[in-house]
C-alpha positions in Angstrom: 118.6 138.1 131.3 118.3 141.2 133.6 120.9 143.1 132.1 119.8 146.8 131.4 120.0 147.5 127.6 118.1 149.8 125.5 117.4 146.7 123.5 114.7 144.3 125.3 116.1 140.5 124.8 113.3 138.3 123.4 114.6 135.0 122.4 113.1 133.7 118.5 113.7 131.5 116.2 111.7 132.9 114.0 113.9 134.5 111.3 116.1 131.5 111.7 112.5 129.1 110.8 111.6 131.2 107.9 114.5 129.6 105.9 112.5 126.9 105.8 109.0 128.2 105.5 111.1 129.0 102.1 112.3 125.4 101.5 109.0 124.1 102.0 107.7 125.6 98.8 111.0 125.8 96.9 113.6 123.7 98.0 114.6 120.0 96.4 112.4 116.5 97.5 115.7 116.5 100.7 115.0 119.8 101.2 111.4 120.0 101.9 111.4 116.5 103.8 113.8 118.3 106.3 111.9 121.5 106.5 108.3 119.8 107.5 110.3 117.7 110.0 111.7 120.5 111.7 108.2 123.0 111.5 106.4 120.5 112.2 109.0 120.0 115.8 108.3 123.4 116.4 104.3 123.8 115.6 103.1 123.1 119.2 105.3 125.5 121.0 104.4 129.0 119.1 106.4 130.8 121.3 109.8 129.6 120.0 108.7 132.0 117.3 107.0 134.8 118.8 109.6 135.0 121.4 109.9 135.3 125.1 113.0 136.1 127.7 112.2 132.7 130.4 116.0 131.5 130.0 114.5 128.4 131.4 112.0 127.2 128.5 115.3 126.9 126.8 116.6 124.4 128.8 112.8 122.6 129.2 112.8 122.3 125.1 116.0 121.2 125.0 115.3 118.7 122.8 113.3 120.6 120.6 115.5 123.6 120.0 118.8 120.6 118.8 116.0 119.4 116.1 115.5 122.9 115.0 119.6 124.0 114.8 120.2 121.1 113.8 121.9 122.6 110.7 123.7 125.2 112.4 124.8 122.7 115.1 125.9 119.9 112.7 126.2 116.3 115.0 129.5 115.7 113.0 131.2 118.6 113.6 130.4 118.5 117.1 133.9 117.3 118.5 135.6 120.4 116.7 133.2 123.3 116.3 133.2 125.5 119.7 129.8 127.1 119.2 126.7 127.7 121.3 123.8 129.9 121.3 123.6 133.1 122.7 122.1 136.8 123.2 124.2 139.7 122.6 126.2 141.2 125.4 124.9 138.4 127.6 127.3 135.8 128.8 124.4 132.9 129.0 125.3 130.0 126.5 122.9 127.3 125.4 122.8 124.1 123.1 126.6 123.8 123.3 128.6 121.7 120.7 130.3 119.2 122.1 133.7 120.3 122.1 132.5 123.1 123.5 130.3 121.1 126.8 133.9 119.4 127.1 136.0 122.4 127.7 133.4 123.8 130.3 133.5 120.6 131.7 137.1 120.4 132.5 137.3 124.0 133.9 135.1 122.6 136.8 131.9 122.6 138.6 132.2 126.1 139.5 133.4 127.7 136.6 131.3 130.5 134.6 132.5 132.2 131.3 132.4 135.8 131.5 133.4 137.5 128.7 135.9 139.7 128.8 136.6 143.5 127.8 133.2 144.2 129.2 132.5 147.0 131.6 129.8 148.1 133.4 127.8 150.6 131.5 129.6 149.9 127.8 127.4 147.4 127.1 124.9 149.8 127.1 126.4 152.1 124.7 127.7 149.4 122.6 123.8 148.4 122.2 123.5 152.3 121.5 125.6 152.0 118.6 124.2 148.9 116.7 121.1 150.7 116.8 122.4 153.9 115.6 123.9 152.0 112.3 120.9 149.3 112.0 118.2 151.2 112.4 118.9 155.0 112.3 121.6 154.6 109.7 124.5 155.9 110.9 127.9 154.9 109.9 129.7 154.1 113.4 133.3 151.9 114.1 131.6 149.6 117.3 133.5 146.8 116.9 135.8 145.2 119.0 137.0 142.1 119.8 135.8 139.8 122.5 137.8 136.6 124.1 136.7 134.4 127.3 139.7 132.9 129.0 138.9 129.3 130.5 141.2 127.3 132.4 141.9 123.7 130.8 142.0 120.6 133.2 145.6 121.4 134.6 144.3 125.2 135.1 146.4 126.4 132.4 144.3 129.8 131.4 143.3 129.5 127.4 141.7 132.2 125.4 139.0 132.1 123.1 138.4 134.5 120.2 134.6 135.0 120.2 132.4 135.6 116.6 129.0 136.5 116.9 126.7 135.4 114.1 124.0 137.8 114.1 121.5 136.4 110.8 119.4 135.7 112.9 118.8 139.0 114.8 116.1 141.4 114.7 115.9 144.8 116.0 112.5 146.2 115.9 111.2 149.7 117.8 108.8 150.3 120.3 106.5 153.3 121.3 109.3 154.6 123.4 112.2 155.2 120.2 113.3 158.4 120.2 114.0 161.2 117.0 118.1 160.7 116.9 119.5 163.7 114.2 123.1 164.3 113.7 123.5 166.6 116.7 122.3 164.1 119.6 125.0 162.0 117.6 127.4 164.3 117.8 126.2 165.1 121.7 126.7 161.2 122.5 130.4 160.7 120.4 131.5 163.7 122.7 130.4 162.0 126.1 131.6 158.2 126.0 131.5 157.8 129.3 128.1 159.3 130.4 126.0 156.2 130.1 123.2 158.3 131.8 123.4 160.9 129.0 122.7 157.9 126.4 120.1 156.2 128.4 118.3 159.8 128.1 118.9 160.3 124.4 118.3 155.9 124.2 115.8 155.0 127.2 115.9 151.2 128.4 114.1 148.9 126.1 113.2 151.8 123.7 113.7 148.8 121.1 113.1 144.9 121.3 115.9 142.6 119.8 113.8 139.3 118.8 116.2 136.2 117.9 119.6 134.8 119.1 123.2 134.7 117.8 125.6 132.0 117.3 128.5 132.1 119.2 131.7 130.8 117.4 134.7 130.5 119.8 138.2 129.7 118.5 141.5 129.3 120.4 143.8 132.0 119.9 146.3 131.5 123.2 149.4 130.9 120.5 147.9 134.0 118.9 147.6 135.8 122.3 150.8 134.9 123.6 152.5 135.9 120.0 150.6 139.3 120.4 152.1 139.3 124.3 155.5 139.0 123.7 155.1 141.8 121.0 154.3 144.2 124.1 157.5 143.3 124.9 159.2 144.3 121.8 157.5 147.3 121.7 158.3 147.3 125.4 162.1 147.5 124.4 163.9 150.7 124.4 163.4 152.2 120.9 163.2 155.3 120.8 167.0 155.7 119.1 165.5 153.6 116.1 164.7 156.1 113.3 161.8 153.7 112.1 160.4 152.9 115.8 157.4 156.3 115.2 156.5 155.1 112.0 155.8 151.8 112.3 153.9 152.4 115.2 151.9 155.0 113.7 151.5 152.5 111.4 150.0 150.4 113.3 148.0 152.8 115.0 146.2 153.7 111.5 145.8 150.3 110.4 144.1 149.9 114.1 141.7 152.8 113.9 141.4 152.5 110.0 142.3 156.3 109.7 145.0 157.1 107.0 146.3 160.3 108.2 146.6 159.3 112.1 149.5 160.2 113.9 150.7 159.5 117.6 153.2 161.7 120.4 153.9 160.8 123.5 154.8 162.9 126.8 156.0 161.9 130.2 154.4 162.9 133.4 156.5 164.0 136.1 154.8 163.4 139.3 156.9 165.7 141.9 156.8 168.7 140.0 153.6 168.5 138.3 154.6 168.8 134.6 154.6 167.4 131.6 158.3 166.7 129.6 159.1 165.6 126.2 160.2 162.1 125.9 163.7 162.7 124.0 163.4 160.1 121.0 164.1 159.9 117.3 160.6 160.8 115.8 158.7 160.8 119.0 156.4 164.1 119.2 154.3 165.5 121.8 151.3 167.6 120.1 150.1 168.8 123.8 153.6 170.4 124.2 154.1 171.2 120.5 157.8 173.4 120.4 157.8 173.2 124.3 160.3 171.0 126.1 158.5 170.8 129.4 155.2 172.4 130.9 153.1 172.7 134.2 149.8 171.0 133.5 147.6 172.8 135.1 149.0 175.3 132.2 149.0 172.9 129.7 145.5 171.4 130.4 142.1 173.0 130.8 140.2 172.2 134.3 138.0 169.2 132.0 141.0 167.6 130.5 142.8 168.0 133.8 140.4 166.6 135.7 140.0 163.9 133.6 143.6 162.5 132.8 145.6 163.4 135.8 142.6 163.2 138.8 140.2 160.4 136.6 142.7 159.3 134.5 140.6 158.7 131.6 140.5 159.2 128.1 139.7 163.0 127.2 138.1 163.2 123.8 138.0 165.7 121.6 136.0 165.4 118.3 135.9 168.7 117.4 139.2 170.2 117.8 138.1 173.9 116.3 134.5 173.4 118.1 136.2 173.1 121.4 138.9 175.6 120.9 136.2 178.5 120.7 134.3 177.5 123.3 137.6 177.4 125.5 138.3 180.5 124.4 142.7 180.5 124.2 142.4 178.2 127.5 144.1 175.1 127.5 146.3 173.4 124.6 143.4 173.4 122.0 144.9 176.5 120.1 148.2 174.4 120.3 146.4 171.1 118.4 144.9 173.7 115.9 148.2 175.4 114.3 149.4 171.9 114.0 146.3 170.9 111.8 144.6 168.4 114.1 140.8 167.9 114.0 140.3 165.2 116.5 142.0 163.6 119.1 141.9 161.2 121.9 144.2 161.6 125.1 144.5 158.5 126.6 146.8 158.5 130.6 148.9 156.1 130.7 148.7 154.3 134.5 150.3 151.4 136.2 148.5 150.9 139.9 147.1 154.2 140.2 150.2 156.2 139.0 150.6 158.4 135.5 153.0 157.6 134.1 152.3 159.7 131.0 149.7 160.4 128.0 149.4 158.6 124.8 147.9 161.4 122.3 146.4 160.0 119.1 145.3 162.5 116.3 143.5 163.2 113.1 143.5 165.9 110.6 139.5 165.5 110.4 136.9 166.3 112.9 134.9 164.0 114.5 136.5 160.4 112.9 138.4 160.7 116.2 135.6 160.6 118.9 134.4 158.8 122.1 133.0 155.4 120.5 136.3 154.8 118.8 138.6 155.9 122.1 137.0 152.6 123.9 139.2 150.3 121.1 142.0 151.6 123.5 141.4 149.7 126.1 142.7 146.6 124.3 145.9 148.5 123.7 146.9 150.5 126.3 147.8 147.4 128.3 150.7 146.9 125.6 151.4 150.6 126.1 151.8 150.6 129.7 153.3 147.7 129.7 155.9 149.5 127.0 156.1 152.9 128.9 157.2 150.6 132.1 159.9 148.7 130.2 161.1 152.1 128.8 161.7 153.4 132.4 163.0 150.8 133.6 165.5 151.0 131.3 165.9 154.7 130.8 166.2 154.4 135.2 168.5 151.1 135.1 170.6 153.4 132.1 170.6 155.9 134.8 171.8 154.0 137.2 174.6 152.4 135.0 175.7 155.9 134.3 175.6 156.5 138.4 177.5 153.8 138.9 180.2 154.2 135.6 180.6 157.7 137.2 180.1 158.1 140.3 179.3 154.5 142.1 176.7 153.8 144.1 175.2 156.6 146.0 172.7 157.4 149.0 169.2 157.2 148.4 169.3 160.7 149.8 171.3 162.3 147.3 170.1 159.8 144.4 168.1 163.2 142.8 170.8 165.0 142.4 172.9 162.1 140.4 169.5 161.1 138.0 169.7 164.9 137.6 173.1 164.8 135.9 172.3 161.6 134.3 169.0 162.2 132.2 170.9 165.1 131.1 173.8 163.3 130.2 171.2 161.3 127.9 169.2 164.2 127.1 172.7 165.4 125.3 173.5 162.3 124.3 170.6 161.6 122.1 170.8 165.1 121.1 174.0 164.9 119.6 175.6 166.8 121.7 179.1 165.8 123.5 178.0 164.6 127.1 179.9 165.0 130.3 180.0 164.8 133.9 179.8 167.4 136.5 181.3 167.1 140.1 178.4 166.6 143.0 178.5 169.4 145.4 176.6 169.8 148.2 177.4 173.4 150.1 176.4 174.3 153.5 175.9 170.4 155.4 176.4 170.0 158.9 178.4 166.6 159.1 177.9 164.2 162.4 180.5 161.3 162.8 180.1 158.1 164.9 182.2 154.7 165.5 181.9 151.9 167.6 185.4 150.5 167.5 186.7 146.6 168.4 189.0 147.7 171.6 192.4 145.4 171.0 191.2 144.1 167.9 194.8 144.0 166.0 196.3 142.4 169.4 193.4 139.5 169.4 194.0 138.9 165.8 197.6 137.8 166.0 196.9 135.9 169.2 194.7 133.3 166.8 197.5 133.3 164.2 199.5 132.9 167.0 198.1 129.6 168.8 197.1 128.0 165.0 200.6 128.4 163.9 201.9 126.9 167.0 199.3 124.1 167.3 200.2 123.2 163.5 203.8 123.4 163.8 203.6 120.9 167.3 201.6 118.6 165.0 203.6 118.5 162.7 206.9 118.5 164.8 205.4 115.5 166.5 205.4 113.7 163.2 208.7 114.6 162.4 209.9 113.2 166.0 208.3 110.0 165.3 210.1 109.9 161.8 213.2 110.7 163.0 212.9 107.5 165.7 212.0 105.1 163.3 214.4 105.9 160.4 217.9 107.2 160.2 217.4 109.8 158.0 219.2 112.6 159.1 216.7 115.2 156.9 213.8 114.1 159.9 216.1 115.5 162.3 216.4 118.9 160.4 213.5 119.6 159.5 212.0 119.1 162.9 214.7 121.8 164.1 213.4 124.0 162.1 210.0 124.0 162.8 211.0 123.8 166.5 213.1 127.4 165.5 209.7 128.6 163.6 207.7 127.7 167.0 210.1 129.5 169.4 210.5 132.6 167.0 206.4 132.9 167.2 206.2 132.4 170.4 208.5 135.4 171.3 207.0 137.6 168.9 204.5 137.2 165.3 206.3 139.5 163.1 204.3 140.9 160.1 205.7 138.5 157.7 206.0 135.4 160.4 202.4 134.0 159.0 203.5 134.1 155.3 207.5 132.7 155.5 205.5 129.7 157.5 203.0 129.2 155.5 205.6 129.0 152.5 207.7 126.7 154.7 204.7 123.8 154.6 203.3 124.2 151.9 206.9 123.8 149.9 208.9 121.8 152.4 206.8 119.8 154.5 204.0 118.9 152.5 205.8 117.1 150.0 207.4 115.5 153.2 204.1 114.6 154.7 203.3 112.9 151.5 205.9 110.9 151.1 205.7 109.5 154.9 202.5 108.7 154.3 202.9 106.2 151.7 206.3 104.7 153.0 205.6 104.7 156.9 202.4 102.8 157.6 202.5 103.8 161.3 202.5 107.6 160.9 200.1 107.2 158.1 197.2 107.2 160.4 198.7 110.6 162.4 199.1 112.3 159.1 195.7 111.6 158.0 194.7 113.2 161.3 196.9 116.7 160.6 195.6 116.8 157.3 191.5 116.5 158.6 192.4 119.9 160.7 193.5 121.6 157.8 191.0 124.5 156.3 190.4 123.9 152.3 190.0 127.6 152.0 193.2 128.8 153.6 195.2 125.5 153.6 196.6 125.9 156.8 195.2 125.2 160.8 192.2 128.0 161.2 190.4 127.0 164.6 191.4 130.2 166.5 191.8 132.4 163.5 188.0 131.2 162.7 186.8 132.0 166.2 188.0 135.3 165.6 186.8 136.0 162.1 183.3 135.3 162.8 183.5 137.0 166.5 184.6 140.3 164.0 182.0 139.8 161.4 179.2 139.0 163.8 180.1 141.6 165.6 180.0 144.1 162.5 176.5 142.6 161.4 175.1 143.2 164.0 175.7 146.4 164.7 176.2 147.6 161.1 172.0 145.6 160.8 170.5 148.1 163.6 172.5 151.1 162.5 170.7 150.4 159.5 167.5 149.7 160.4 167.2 153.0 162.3 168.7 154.8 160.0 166.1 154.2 157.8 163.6 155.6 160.6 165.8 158.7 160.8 165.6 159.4 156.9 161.7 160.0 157.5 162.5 162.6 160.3 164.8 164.6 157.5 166.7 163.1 154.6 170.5 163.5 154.9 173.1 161.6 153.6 174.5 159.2 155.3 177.1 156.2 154.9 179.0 153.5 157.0 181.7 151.7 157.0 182.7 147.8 158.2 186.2 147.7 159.3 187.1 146.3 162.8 183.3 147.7 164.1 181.3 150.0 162.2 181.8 153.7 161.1 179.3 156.0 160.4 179.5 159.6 158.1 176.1 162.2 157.9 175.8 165.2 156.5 172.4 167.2 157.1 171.3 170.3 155.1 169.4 172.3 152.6 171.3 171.3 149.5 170.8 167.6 150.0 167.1 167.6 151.3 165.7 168.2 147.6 163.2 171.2 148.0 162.7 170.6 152.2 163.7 173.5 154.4 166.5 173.2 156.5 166.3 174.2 160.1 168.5 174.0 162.6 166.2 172.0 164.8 166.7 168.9 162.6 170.4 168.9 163.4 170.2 168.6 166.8 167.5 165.9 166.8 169.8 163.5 164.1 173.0 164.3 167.3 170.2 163.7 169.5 169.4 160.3 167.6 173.0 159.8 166.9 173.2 159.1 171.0 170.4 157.2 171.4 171.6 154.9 168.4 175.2 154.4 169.9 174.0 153.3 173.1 171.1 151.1 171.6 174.2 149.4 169.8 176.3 149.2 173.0 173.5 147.3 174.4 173.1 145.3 171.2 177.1 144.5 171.4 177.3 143.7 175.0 174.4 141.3 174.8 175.6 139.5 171.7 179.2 139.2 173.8 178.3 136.0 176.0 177.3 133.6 172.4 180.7 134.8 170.7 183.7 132.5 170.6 186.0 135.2 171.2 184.9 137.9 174.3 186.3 141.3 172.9 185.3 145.1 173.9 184.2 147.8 171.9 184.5 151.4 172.9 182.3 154.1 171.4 183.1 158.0 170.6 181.1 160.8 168.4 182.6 164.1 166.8 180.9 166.9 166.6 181.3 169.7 164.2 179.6 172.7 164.6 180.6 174.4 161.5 178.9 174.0 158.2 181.4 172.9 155.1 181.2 171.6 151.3 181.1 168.2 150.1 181.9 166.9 146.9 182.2 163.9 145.1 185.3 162.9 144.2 185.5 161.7 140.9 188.9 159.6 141.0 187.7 158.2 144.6 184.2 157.5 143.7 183.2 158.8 147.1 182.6 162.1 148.7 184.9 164.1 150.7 185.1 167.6 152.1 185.8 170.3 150.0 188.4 172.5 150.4 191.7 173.2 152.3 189.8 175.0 155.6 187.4 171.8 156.0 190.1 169.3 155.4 190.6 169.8 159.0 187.3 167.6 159.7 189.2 164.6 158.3 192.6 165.4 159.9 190.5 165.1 163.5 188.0 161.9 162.2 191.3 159.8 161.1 193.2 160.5 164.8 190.6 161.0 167.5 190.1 157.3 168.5 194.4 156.9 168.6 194.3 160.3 171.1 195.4 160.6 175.1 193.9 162.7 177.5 195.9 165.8 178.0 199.1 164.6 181.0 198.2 160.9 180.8 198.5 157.7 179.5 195.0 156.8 179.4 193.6 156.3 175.9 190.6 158.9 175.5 187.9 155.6 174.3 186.9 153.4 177.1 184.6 150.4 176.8 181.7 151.0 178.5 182.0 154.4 178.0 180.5 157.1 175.2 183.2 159.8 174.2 181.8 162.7 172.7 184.7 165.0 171.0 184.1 168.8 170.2 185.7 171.8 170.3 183.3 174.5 171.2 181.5 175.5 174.8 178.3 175.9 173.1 179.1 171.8 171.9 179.6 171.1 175.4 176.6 172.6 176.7 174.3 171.0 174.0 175.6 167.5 174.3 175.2 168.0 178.4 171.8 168.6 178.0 171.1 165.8 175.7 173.0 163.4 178.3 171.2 165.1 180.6 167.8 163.7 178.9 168.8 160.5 177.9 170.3 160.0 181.9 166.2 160.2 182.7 165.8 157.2 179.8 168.3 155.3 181.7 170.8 155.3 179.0 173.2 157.2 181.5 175.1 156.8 185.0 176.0 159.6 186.7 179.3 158.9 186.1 180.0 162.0 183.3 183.5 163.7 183.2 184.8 166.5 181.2 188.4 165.9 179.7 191.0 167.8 177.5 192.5 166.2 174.7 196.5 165.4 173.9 197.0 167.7 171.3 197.1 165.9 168.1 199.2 166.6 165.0 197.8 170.1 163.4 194.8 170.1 165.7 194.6 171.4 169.4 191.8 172.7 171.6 190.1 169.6 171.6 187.4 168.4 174.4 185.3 165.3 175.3 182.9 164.0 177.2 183.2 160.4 178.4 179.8 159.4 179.9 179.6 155.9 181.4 176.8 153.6 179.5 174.2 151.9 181.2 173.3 148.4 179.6 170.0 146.6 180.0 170.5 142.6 180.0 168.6 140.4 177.4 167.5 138.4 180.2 166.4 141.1 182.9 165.2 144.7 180.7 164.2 146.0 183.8 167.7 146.0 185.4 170.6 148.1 184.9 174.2 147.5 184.6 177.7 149.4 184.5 180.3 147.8 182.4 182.0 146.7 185.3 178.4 144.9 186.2 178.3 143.7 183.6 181.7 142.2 182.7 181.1 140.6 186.4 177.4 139.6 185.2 178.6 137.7 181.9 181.6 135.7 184.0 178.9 134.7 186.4 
């Protein structure tokens, strides 16, 4: 027992034997028989009575010590009674019951009960206080509960209510006790944390504790699980129950014992550095009093700022009036005064190192609120974390409902400004004032537009129709064929002309409705056809089971080409819309900006950079022309990505590449109807015009189509465009991202839209296989047939 108390441990069972120096005289015939027996046990080792702190003679006089407890240790309640003996604040147990020696022994060899709720130093003050009220007389609240959690033989954690029995203790001073008179009380209730100030005003072993305690344990894990899902409850979101403040200030004064306690609540917010009113039926904040917000290094002197928001402890104040003249106006003491409080504990309220707010609990009286009594927060603040958590999650996932009821789901970029309309939106709500929504605008954004496009996608798509409506029609001409031969059923004969017509008319051209009329065809005329066959005509049956293995259960029809295609498409998309992704989380840390994408046939991509959407981060021009620079690289990196996929897909397409550049600022704004953005106003509508048309667009006298594969178009109408986007070519040449290969051409004039420019610059790829070479397209397209 090394522990560092102000009480030295000595281990007696003195007090304990002079119940029965007593019985000896006085007690029955019984009584006195047992009481020599067990004196008598004890007479040659004097030092079970004079005392002594060897841990070890306890376990050498094992024996001994069971004769002498033998009444407090009762063999027959041994199987039930979880006791042992012990010294206060020590987690040493000895002469266990049995029941007790039985759960110790199923935790395992290496398992040690600690008790928890200690901490380092508490102990020590906790020791403080006994001998404040046992010796010195002073009425002080040290209790608190105690529990050792012990895993059972399957590991399952149980928890064990500890009661100490301290008859048999003796506290007794020594040379060293010091003079304690009210003030050095009131000095240590206004420093709970200062162990060092109470080892000065209470030196180590100042006194000598002489004796031992019984330690009763009983299971309480129903109880603690009961008192766990309570946290919940309280966890749940009530603040818009006109009873949820009272009944936990309720509980709060049943807790401290104080009548006239009362509890408020505020909410820290961490990226402005203030303090806010948590909007609630009943729920007060007595830091912010009439205030609905407030800075806290303006709410808060430098102690109780230090202490809650840097520390994030509990700041005490015992003496509400005391401390508001020696902070002379400073801080929020002046605040607590006019609302008639006389104590008061402010306790942070912090999940993994993060405030999350500050529980404030108050007192009309001075000093009943003070630094011993804070500590009986620790065993609720848990509960109150766990409660402040559930409350934003809810108040967020409410916020987020309302972001998605209104407006859908939005960019993490401009999330701020959405929560922004949303908490007011509840703030007026629970207010009682009628809420609504405001339009999202963001003015003066630089927008960037990208797509990598699937080159002949709509042409390769009705190919696959094509040749698994054709396949399935043969099959099941075939069958017909064979039905007409072996009956002489004219119907065989007709139906397989018409199929024969469906096969030709497909052949010559898939018309937009071709897939649906033939799809109706089998399913109403030839399935029932098929079914019949198959039952009457034993020879085909085996054929028809055949056709019938081919067909998809999804789609019901022939879907082998169709298929190929499909997943050609979406792997296609995933992969490129995956590493769009991924980077464009990387380019979020250079500047936030808004950005979305689109899956059609390839991938899409909007941004729109500037002040208004960064939240508080200066805009400069600079980051605009690294997110174009980015925007290159990015397109290229998913050429390569593309091009290298090509070789495992089932169906070899091309994808062709082009960027718009803008170099005009414009409004955006969310579009309530749409639940997306778009630009604002007439003048800026023009943006759209040229994003929906550019890829369709000619180069001025020709026929060629401005988007090549293996070529990167860049579109733009200005000089100073030109030049940036040459230089950035330029660069990325040098990376080997370029050919040489980079022409200048004039658009077709589109409808509305004229003037327009581009740059095609020819891609060089990098093979999976060999990074270190470089390929045109036309390398390689040759490469991948090879």
């Amino acid at each position: 027992m090394n522990k560092e108390l102000p009480i030295k441990p000595l281990i007696s069972f003195d007090k304990y034997l002079r119940h029965y120096d007593q019985l000896l005289n006085h007690g029955s015939a019984f009584e006195r028989e047992k009481a020599e027996k067990i004196l008598n046990a004890q007479k040659p080792f004097p030092f079970l009575r004079d005392g002594f702190a060897d841990v070890n003679l306890l376990e050498e006089h094992e024996e001994v010590i069971q004769v002498i407890l033998q009444d407090s240790f009762a063999d027959v309640l041994g199987d039930n009674e979880i006791k042992a003996v012990s010294f206060p604040y020590f987690n040493e147990m000895f002469n266990p019951s049995r029941r007790l020696r039985k759960i110790l022994q199923e935790a395992g060899p290496d398992f040690t009960p600690e008790l928890k709720n200690q901490q380092e130093g508490l102990d020590y003050i906790m020791a403080c206080t006994v001998i404040l009220n046992f010796h010195y007389g002073y009425h002080l609240d040290f209790s608190r509960p105690y529990f050792f959690e012990i895993p059972d033989a399957k590991g399952v954690i149980n928890y064990y209510r500890v009661l100490y029995n301290a008859d048999f203790m003796e506290i007794f001073p020594t040379e060293n006790s010091p003079e304690i008179t009210q003030d050095i009380v009131d000095e240590l209730l206004a420093r709970p944390e200062d162990v060092e100030f109470w080892k000065s005003r209470i030196p180590p072993e100042s006194f000598v504790g002489k004796g031992f305690v019984i330690v009763n344990m009983f299971n309480v894990t129903a109880e603690h699980s009961i008192s766990a899902i309570k946290s919940e409850l309280i966890a749940s979101d009530k603040r818009g129950s006109d009873r949820f403040m009272d009944e936990l200030q309720d509980t709060f004064r049943s807790f401290f014992r104080l009548k006239d306690l009362k509890v408020g609540f505020i909410k820290y917010n961490h990226k402005d550095n203030r303090f806010e009113r948590i909007y609630g039926n009943g729920i007060k904040s007595f830091i912010l009093h009439e205030k609905d917000m407030e800075f806290c290094n303006e709410a808060l002197c430098n102690g109780s700022y230090d202490k809650l928001l840097r520390q994030k402890t509990y700041f005490v104040v015992p003496d509400v009036k005391k401390y508001a003249a020696m902070a002379e106006g400073k801080g929020f003491y002046k605040n607590l005064e006019k609302q008639g409080v006389g104590s008061a504990i402010f306790a942070p309220i912090a999940s993994k190192g993060e405030l999350l707010g500050i529980l404030e609990v108050v007192s009309g009286q001075k000093k009943v609120l003070n630094g011993v009594n804070a500590t009986k927060l620790d065993d609720v603040m848990p509960y109150i974390v766990s409660a402040v958590i559930r409350s934003r999650i809810e108040e967020e996932n409410l916020i987020d409902a309302i972001i998605q009821h209104e407006y859908t789901t939005v960019h993490d970029s401009v999330l701020w400004r959405f929560k922004e309309e949303a908490k007011q939106f509840i703030i007026d709500e629970l207010q009682g004032r009628q809420p609504s929504f405001k339009e999202i605008v963001f003015d003066e954004v630089y927008p960037l537009y990208g797509q990598i496009d699937i080159k002949g996608s709509s042409t390769a798509r009705n190919a696959a129709i094509q040749r698994d409506l054709i396949i399935q029609l043969s099959r099941i001409n075939s069958i017909m064929e064979k039905a007409k031969a072996s009956t002489s059923l004219p119907i065989y004969e007709e139906l397989s002309f018409r199929v024969a017509n469906h096969i030709d008319e497909i052949k010559e051209m898939l018309h937009t409705n071709s897939e649906q009329a033939i799809f109706n065809f089998i399913q109403e005329e030839m399935v029932p056809v098929l079914a019949h066959l198959k039952k009457e005509n034993t020879d085909l049956a085996a054929e028809i089971e055949a056709y019938e293995a081919e067909i998809d259960p999804e789609t019901q029809s022939f879907y082998d080409h169709r298929r190929n295609y499909d997943q050609s498409v979406m792997r296609t998309n995933k992969t490129l819309a995956g590493l769009l992704d991924k980077r464009q989380s990387d380019a979020q840390q250079m500047y936030p900006h808004y950005f979305e994408r689109y899956k059609t046939d390839g991938v899409e991509h909007n941004m729109y950079i500037g002040d208004s959407i960064s939240s508080g981060k200066k805009f400069d021009m600079l980051y605009l022309s690294n997110l174009r620079l980015w925007q290159l690289q990015v397109m290229v990196e998913m050429e390569n990505a593309y091009y290298n996929l090509k070789k495992e897909l089932p169906v070899k397409l091309d994808v062709a590449s082009l960027v718009l550049v803008y170099n005009t600022s414009l409004s955006i704004r969310f579009r309530m109807d749409e639940k997306r953005f778009d630009v604002d106003g007439t003048y800026n509508a023009r943006y759209e015009v040229i994003k929906k048309r550019i890829d369709k667009s000619y180069i001025k006298g020709t026929e060629q189509r401005l988007t090549q594969a293996g070529k990167l178009v860049i579109v733009y109408s200005q000089k100073s465009d030109e030049l940036e986007y040459l230089r950035y070519i330029s660069f990325l040449k040098s990376k080997g991202c370029f050919t040489n290969n980079i022409e200048i051409v004039e658009l077709e004039g589109l409808q509305g839209v004229s003037g327009l420019k581009a740059i095609r610059a020819e891609v060089l790829y990098k093979s999976g296989e060999d990074k270190d070479r470089m390929y045109t397209y036309e390398d390689l397209m040759e490469t991948l047939k090879n």
